[in-house]
Structure formats: structure tokens, C-alpha cells
C-alpha positions in Angstrom: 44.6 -2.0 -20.2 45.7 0.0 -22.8 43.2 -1.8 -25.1 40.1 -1.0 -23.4 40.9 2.1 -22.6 41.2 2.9 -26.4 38.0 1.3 -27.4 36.4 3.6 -24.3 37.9 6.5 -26.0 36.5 5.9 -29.4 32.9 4.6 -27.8 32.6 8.1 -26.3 34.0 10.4 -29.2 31.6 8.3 -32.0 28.7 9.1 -29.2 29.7 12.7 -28.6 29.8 13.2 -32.5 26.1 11.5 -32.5 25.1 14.2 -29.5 26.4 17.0 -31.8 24.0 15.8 -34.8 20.9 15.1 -33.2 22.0 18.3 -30.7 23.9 21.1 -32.8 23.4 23.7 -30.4 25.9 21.9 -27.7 29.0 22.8 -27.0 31.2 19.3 -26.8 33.6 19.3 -24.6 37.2 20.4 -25.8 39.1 17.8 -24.1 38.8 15.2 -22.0 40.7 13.9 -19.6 41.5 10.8 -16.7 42.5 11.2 -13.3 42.1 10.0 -9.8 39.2 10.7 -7.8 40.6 9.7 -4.3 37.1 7.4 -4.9 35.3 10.2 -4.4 33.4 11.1 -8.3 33.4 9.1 -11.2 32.3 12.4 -13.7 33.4 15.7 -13.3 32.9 18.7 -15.9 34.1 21.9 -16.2 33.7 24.6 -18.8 35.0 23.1 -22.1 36.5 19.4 -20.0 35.0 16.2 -19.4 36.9 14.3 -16.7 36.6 10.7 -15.6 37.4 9.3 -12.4 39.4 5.8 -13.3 39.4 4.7 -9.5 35.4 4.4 -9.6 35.7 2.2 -12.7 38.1 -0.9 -11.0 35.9 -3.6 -11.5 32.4 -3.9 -9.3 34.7 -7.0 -7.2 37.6 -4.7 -6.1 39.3 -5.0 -2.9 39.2 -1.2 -2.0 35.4 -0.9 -2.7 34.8 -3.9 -0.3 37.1 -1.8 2.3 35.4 1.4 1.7 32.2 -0.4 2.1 30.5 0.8 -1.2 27.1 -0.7 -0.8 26.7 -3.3 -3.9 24.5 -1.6 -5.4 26.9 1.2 -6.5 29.9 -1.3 -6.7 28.0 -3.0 -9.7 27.9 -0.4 -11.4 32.1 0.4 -11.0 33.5 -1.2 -13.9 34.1 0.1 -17.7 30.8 -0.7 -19.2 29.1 2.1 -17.9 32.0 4.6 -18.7 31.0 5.7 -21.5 27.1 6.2 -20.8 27.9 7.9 -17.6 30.3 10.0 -19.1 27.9 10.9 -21.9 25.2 11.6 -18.8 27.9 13.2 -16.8 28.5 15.9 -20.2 24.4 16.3 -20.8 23.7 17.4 -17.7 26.6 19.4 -17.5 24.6 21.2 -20.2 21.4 21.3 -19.8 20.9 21.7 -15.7 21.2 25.5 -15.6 18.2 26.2 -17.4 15.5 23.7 -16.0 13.2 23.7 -13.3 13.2 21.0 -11.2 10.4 21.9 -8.7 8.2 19.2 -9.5 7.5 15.8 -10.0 6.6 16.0 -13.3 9.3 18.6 -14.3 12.2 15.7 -12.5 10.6 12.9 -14.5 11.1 14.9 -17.8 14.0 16.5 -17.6 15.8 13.4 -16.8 13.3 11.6 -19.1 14.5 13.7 -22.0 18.1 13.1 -20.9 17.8 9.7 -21.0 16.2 10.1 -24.9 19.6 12.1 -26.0 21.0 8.8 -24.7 19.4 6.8 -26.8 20.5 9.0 -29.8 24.0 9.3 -28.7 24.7 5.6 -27.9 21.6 3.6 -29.5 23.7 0.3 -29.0 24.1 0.6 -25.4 21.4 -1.3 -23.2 18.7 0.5 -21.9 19.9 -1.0 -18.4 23.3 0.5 -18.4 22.3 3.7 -19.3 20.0 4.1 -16.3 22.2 1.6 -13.9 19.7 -1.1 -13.1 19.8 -5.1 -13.1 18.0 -7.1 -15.4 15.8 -8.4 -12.7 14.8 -4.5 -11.9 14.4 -3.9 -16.1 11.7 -6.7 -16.3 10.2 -5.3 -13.4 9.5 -1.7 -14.7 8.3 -3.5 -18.0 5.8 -5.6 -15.9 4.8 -2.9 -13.7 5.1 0.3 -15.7 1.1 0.7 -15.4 1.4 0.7 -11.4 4.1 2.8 -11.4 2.6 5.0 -14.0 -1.0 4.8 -11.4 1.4 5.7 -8.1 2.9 8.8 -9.8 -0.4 10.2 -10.9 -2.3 9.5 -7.5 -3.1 12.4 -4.7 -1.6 15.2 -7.5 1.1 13.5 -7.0 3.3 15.2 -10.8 1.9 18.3 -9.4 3.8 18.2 -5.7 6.7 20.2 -5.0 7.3 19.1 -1.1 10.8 17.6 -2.0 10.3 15.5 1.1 8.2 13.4 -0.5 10.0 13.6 -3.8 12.9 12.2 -2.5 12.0 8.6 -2.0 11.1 8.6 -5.7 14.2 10.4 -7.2 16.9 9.4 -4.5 19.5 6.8 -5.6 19.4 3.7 -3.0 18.9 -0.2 -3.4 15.5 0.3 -4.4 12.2 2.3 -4.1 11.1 1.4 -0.6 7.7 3.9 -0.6 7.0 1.5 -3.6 8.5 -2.2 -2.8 11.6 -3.5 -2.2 11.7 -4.7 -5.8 11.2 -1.1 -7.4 14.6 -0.2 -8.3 15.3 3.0 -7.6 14.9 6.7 -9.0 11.7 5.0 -10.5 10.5 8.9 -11.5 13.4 9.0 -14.1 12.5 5.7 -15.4 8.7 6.8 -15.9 10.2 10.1 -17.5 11.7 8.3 -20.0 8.9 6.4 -21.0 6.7 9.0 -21.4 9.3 11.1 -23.6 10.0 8.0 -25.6 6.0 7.9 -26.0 5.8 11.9 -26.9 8.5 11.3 -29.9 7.3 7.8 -31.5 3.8 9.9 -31.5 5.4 13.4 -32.5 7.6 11.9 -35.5 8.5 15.7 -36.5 10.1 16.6 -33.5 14.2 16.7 -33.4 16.0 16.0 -30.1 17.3 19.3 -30.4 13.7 20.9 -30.2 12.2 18.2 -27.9 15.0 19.4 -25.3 13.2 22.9 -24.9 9.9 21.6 -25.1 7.6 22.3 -21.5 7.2 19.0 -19.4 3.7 19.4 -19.4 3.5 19.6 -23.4 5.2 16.6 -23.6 2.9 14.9 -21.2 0.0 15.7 -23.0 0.9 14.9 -26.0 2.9 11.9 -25.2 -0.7 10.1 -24.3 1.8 8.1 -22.3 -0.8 4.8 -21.5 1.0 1.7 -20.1 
């Protein structure tokens, strides 16, 4: 409805005005604009536009997702309340892909970790579990296992590993984990990420977001003293 779509619209302009203050350096987008994916992307971005695919936001329960057999765990996350979020996602990674590399575990975990953090600052009322797309039942799980998790990332040099073979279970999107357990939701490395970026700022109070953004993954490990 006209409605919701309004309130969508001012959700993600008050969070893209929060991403310019706690991120001056990016470029917001110019415009933004809705249009039909033919259900094939919910985010697109382009140079100065910021596009959102309406057909991948119907309501998890539509009829065409049950035809084109989305698996449930993707059709739960097809309605509005994760609009916003994955728009605001869609937009940061849009702007900070080029420059990172992604050829480890540890430099996945925090670049996504510190993705997740300009989040936080962007939409701090939004859950914690619609910004990253899990359940509630797979929240409490990474709360009640986070010092496993933390334990399975670290084994066998594991951070260290660049065989993107045996990356992928842990970064892949999916119905859960399965190298872990069926209850591990997955991309469990971005999860972790987070954690340990949240842990790097609450200890490094004099860090913007801005700076914290160009800061090396290793740096922020250190000095995170991430410990669950």
C-alpha cells in the first residue's frame, strides 16, 4: 500500500542520512528507485541509484514464490521488514566492495563484520536478526554458542585459509551451516565478524565508523580481544 510504502521511504532516507554522519566520506545515492525484478534481485545499485526489486518483497506466504519454489528460508525473508536493512546493505556494499580483500577467512568475517556495525549506526532500531536474515531460534543459538563457533573458526589456521572450497560452507547462504550443525544458521563467519568488530569498538571508544571502515582485519582482531 501506498502507506507502507511511504513509511519504507522515510525508514531508508532517516538511515541513509545516519550512514552520511557516522560515514561522510560516502557518496549516497542520488535517487532511488522501484521496479520489477522478473523475481530475479531484490537490490540493485548503480553509480549514483539505489533500486529495489518490489516482486522480492510480496509477503514470505505468496503464491508465486510457492510456484517458483523459493526454498523457505529465502521466502521468509520476502516481505517489507527487511526492505530497508537490505537496501541499506545493498548501498554499503555497493561502496565499500571494490577496495577489500576478501582472500581470507578472517578478511570475509571483517569486512562483512564491519558492514554489519555501519548497520547498527544507520538503523540502530532495527533487530539485530533482520539485519543479518536469521530466526529467533538461530539468534539464541549464536548467543549460546558464540564460544564454539568462535573455537571452530580459529582451529587448523582456519582465519588464515584462503582455499575458498572450504570457505564456502562458512560464508554460503543456505538453510543452515551443515560443516557445523544443522542448527548453525548460515554465513556463521559474518555473524562471528560482527561480534568481534562490535568487541574492537566498545574497547576502542575513539574510533569513528568512518575510520574503523579502513582499519586492517587483523588490527581489529587484535585489539578487539574478542573472548566469548
Amino acid at each position: 500500500t501506498d502507506e507502507v510504502m511511504l513509511n519504507i521511504e522515510n525508514q531508508l532516507g532517516d538511515g541513509l542520512k545516519r550512514l552520511k554522519y557516522h560515514l561522510p566520506q560516502t557518496v549516497l545515492p542520488k535517487r532511488y528507485v522501484s521496479f520489477i525484478s522478473g523475481f530475479n534481485y531484490n537490490i540493485t545499485t548503480m553509480d549514483s541509484t539505489l533500486g529495489i526489486g518490489l516482486d522480492m518483497y510480496l509477503g514470505s506466504e505468496n503464491n508465486y514464490y510457492q510456484m517458483l519454489k523459493y526454498p523457505k528460508y529465502k521466502a521468509r525473508c520476502m516481505n517489507t521488514n527487511y526492505m530497508v536493512s537490505d537496501a541499506l546493505k545493498g548501498w554499503l556494499i555497493h561502496c565499500y566492495d571494490k577496495n577489500e580483500q576478501l582472500n581470507n577467512l578472517l578478511n570475509h568475517m571483517i569486512f562483512y563484520g564491519k558492514l554489519y556495525y555501519a548497520l547498527d549506526a544507520a538503523i540502530p532500531d532495527v533487530e539485530d536478526s533482520i539485519k543479518i536474515q536469521y530466526t529467533s531460534t538461530q539468534m539464541q543459538y549464536c548467543k549460546n554458542f558464540q564460544k564454539n563457533l568462535w573455537a571452530y573458526c580459529t582451529q587448523q589456521n582456519r582465519l588464515y585459509n584462503n582455499d575458498l572450497k572450504e570457505l564456502a560452507p562458512l560464508i554460503s547462504d543456505g538453510p543452515f551451516t551443515a560443516v557445523i550443525s544443522k542448527e548453525c544458521p548460515p554465513r556463521i563467519a559474518m555473524y562471528i565478524g560482527w561480534q568481534v568488530v562490535r568487541a574492537y569498538m566498545n574497547k576502542n571508544t575513539n574510533v569513528s565508523v568512518e575510520k574503523l571502515m579502513s582499519t586492517d582485519a587483523q588490527i581489529i582482531l587484535s585489539k578487539s580481544k574478542y573472548k566469548p
